[in-house]
C-alpha positions as CSV (number, residue, x, y, z in Angstrom):
1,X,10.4,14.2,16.9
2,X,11.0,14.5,13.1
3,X,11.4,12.0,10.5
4,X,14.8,10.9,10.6
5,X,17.3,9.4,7.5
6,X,20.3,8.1,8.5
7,X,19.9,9.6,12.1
8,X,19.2,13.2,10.5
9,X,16.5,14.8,11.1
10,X,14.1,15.4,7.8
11,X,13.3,19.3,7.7
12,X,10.0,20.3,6.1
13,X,10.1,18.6,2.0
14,X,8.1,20.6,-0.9
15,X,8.7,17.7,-3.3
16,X,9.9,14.4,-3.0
17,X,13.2,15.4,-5.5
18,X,14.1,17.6,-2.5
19,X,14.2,14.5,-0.3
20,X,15.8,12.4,-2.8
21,X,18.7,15.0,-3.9
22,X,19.3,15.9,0.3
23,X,19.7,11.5,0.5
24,X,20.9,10.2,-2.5
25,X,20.9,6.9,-1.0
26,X,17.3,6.5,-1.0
27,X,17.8,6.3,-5.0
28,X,19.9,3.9,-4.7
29,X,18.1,2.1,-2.0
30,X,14.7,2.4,-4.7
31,X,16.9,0.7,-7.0
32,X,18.2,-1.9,-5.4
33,X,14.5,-2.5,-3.8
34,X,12.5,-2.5,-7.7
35,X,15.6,-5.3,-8.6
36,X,15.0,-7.7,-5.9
37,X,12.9,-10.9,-7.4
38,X,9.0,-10.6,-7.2
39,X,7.9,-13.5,-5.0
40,X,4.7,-15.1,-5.3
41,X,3.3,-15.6,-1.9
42,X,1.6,-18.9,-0.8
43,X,-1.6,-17.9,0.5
44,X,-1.2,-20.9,3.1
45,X,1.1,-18.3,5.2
46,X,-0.6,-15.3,3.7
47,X,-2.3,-12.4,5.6
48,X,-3.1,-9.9,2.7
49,X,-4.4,-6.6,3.1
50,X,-6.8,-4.5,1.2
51,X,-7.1,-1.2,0.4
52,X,-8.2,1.3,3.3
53,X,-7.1,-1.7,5.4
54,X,-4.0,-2.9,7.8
55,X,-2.7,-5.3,9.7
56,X,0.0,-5.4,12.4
57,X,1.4,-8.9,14.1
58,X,4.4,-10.1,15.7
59,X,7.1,-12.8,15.4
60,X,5.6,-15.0,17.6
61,X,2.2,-15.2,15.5
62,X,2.0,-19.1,14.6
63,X,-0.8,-18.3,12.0
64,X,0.7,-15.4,9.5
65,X,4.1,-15.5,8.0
66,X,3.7,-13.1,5.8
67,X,1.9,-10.0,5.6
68,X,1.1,-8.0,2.7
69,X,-0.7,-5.7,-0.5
70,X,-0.9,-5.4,-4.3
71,X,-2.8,-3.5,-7.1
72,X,-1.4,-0.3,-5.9
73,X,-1.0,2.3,-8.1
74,X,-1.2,6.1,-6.9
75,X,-2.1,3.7,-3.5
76,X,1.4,3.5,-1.3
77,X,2.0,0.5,0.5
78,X,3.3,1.4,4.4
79,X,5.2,-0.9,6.3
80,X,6.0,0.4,10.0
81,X,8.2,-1.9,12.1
82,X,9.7,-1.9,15.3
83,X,13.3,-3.3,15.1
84,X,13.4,-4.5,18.5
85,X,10.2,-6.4,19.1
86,X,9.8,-7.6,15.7
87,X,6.0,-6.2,15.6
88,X,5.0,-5.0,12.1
89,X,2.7,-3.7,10.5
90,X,1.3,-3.0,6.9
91,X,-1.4,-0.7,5.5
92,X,-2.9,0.2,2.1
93,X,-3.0,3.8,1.8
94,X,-4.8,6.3,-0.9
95,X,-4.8,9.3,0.7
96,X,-8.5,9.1,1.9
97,X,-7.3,9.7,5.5
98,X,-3.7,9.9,5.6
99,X,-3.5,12.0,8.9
100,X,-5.3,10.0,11.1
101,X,-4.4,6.7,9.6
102,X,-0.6,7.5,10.3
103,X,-1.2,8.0,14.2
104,X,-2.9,4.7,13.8
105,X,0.1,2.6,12.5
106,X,2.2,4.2,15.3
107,X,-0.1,3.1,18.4
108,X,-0.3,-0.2,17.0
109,X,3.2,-0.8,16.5
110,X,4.0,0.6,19.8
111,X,1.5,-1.2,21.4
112,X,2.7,-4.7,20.1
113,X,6.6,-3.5,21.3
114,X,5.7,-2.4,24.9
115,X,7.7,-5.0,26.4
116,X,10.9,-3.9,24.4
117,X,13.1,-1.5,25.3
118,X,15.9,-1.8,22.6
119,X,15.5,-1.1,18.8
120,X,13.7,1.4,17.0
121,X,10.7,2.3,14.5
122,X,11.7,1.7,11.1
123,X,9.4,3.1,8.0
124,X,9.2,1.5,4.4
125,X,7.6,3.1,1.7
126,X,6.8,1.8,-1.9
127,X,4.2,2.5,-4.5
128,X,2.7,5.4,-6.6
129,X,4.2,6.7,-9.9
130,X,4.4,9.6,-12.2
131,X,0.9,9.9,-13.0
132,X,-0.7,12.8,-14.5
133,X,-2.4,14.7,-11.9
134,X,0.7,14.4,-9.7
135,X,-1.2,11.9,-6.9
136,X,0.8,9.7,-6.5
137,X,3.5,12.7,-5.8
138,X,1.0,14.4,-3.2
139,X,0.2,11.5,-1.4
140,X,4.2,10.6,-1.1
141,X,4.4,14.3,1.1
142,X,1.3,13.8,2.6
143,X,2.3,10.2,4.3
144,X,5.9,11.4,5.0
145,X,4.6,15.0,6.4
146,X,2.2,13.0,9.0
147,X,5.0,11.1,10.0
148,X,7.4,13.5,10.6
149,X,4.0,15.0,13.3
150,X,4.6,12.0,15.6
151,X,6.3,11.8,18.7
152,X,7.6,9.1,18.1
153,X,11.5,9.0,16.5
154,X,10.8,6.8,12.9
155,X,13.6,6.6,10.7
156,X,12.5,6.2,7.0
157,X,14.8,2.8,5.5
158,X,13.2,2.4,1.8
159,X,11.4,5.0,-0.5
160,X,11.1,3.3,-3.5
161,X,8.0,5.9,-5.0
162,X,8.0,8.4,-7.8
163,X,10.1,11.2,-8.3
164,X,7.9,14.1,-9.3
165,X,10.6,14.9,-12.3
166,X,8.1,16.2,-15.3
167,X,8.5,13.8,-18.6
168,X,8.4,17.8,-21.0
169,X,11.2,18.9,-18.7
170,X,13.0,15.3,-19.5
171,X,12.8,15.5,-22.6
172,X,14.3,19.2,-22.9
173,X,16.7,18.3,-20.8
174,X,17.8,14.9,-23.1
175,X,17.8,17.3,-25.9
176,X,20.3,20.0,-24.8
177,X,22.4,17.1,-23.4
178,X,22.7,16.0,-27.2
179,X,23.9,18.8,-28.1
180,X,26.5,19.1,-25.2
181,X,30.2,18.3,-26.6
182,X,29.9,15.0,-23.8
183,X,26.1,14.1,-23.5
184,X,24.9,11.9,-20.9
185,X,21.6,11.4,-20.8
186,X,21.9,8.2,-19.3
187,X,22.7,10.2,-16.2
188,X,19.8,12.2,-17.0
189,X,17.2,9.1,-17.1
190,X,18.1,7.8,-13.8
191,X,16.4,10.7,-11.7
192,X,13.0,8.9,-13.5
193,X,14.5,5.5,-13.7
194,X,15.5,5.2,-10.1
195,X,12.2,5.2,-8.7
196,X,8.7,3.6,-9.0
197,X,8.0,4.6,-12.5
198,X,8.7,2.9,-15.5
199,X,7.4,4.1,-19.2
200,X,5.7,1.4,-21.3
201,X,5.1,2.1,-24.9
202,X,4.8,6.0,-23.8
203,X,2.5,5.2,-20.7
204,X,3.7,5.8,-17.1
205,X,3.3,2.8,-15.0
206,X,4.3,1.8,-11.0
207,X,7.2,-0.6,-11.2
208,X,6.5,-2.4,-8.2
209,X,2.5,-3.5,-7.3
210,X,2.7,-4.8,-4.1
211,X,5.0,-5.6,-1.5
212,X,5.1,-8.4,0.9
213,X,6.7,-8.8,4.6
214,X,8.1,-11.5,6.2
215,X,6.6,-11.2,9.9
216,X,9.7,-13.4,11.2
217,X,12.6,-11.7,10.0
218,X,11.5,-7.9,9.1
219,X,12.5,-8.7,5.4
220,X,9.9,-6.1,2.6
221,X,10.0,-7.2,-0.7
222,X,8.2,-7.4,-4.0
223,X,5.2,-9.6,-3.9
224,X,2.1,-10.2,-5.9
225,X,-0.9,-12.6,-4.3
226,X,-2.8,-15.1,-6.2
227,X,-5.8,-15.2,-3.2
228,X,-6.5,-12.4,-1.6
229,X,-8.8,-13.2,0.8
230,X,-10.5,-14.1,3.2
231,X,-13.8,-12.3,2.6
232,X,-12.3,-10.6,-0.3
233,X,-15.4,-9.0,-2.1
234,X,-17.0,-8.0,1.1
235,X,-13.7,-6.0,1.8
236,X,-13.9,-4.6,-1.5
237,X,-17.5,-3.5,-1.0
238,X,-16.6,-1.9,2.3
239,X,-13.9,0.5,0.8
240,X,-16.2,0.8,-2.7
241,X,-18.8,2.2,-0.4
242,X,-16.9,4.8,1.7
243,X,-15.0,2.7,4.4
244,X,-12.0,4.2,6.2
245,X,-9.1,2.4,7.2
246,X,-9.5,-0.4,9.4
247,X,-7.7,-2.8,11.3
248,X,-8.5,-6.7,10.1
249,X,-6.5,-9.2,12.6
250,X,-6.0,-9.8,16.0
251,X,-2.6,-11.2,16.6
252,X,-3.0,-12.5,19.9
253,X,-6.1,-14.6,18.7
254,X,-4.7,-15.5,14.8
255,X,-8.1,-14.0,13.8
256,X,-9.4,-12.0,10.7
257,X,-12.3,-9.6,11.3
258,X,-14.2,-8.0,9.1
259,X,-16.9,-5.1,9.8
260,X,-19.9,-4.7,11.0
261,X,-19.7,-2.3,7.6
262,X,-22.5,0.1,7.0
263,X,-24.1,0.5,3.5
264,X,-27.7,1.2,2.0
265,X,-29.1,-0.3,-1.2
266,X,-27.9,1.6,-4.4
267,X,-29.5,-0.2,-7.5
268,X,-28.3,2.4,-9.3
269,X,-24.4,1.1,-9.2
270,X,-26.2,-1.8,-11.4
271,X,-25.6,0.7,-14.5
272,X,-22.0,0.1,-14.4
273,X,-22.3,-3.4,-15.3
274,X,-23.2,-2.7,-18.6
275,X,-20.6,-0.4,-19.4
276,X,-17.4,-1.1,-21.2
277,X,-13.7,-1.7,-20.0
278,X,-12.9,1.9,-20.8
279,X,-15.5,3.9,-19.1
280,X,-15.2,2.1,-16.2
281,X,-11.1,2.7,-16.1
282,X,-12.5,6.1,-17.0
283,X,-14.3,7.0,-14.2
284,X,-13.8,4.4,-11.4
285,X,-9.8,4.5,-10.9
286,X,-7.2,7.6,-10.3
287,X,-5.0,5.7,-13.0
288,X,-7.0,4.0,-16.1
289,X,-4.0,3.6,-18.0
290,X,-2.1,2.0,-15.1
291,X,-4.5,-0.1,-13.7
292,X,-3.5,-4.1,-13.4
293,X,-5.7,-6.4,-15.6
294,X,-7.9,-7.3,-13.7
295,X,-8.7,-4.0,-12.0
296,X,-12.3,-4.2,-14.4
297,X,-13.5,-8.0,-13.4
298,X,-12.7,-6.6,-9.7
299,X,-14.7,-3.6,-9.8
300,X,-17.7,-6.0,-11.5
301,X,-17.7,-8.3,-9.2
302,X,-17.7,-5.8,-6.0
303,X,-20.5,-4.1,-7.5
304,X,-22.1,-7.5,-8.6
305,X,-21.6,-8.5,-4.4
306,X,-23.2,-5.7,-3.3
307,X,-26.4,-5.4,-6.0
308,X,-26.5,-9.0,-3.8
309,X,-26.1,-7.7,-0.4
310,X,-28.4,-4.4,-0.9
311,X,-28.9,-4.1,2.8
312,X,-25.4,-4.9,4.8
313,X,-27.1,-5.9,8.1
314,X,-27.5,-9.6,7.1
315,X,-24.2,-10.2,6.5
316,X,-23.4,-9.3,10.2
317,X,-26.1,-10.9,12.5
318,X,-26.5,-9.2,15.8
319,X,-23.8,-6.8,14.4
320,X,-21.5,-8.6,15.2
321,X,-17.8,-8.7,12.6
322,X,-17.1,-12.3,10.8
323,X,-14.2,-13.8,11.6
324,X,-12.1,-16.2,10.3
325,X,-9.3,-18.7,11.6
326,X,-6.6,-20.4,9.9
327,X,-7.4,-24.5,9.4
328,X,-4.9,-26.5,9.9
329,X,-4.2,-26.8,5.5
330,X,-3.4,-23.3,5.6
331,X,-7.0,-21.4,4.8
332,X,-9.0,-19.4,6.2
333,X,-12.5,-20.4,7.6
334,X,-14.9,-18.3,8.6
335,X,-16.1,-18.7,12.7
336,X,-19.2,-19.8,13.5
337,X,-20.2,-17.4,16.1
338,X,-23.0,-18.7,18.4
């Protein structure tokens, strides 16, 4: 079955503007969204997610109140929920794998809602913004395309992404509006404004980060995450070294898992450790100018972890994953598996 907005089937999009101009509400849905208060989530009810990675859970979970993703730029952040169990899930996407990760998020949802026969799927989707080489805009139809392919009926709730509105067409447009007898070009700004874009100091940026989800109620909002662990450079390294999406916790156990993850030694990944903030924006994101502080000290200290690690077969004895449990003060410990 397709897509569906406001119990309408979605017919085939070419651009996101398409989708936007057939449901204006979706604007206004984006804007009301990018308002709401960011909240700073206590990492004592925290599950976060990396990118490549996601996590699904239900209401019942005593371990995870919150579920949820930052530091995405041309990333989007995908929250599927079924409306009548309560089982949600959350995944960090970049477009590595879009079309089998989709299918993914649906059999877990559906998996978790078996033994509920009311309520519905329900689709959220925030992040990317008007970058240059339009990624952010291709990954948008790519994610909505694969789930318009599933059986299953979702019906898409929030879109708060880009618009793919070009800034030289903007600006022509602004023009001949001042010279119109009743210019608005207020009007004219909102197609831009409206979405996950903002410009600062003539640089596009994503409005909103990272989302968070609050497992008990079904509530999405803007989030950022002071921790983002557990095992958070070892998660990095898996997706700096070609890891696809991956599941991380087991509801019905309250458990992380991470791996077994498969790498080689690469001494060579040593030379970018010497090189300077801008080459490494340069040539290890998809949005230098975009990138959150700390993307740098991030990609250092992955590298750093795995110039440690050469060989990833010790950190996984037997090949088995590591796990980790929530203590009873909130964190999460890793499992001593015997």
């Amino acid at each position: 079955m397709p897509l569906f907005v406001q119990k309408r089937g979605v017919d085939c999009l070419t651009s996101s503007a398409e989708l936007f101009d057939r449901y204006p509400h979706l604007q206004e849905n984006a804007r009301a969204f990018r308002s709401k208060p960011f909240v700073d989530v206590d990492p004592k009810c925290l599950l976060y997610v990396q990118q490549r990675e996601f996590a699904a859970t239900t209401p019942a979970d005593n371990c995870v109140s919150v579920i949820g993703s930052d530091d995405a730029t041309t990333c989007h952040l995908v929250v599927l929920r079924h409306t009548g169990s309560g089982a949600v899930c959350i995944a960090h996407c970049d477009g590595s794998s879009t079309w089998s990760e989709v299918p993914l998020l649906v059999k877990t949802v559906t998996s978790l809602s078996n033994v509920s026969k009311e309520g519905r799927l329900e689709l959220h989707l925030v992040g990317g913004f008007n970058d240059e080489s339009k990624t952010s805009h291709k990954l948008s139809l790519s994610i909505l395309a694969a789930f318009h392919k599933q059986k299953e009926d979702i019906h898409l709730e929030t879109c708060c992404i880009t618009g793919d509105f070009d800034m030289t067409c903007f600006m022509l447009f602004r023009n001949i509006s001042a010279a119109l007898p009743s210019p608005n070009p207020t009007q004219l700004f909102s197609v831009i404004a409206e979405m996950n874009d903002i410009v600062v100091e003539g640089t596009n940026r994503p409005v909103i980060y990272g989302i968070g989800v609050n497992v008990k109620t079904g509530e999405v909002f803007p989030a950022s995450f002071p921790q983002k662990g557990p095992a958070e450079e070892l998660r990095s390294a898996r997706t700096f070294t070609g890891g696809q999406m991956a599941e991380i916790y087991d509801s019905s156990r309250g458990l992380v898992k991470v791996g077994p993850c498969k790498w080689s030694p690469n001494l060579d990944i040593a030379f970018w450790l010497a090189q300077d903030d801008d080459t490494i924006l340069k040539y290890l994101s998809t949005s230098p100018m975009a990138e959150p502080p700390h993307f740098v000290q991030h990609m250092k200290s992955t590298i750093q972890f795995l110039l440690h690690h050469p060989n990833s077969d010790s950190l996984f004895p037997g090949g088995q994953p590591q796990l980790y449990h929530r203590t009873e003060r909130g964190d999460w410990e890793r499992v001593v598996q015997s």
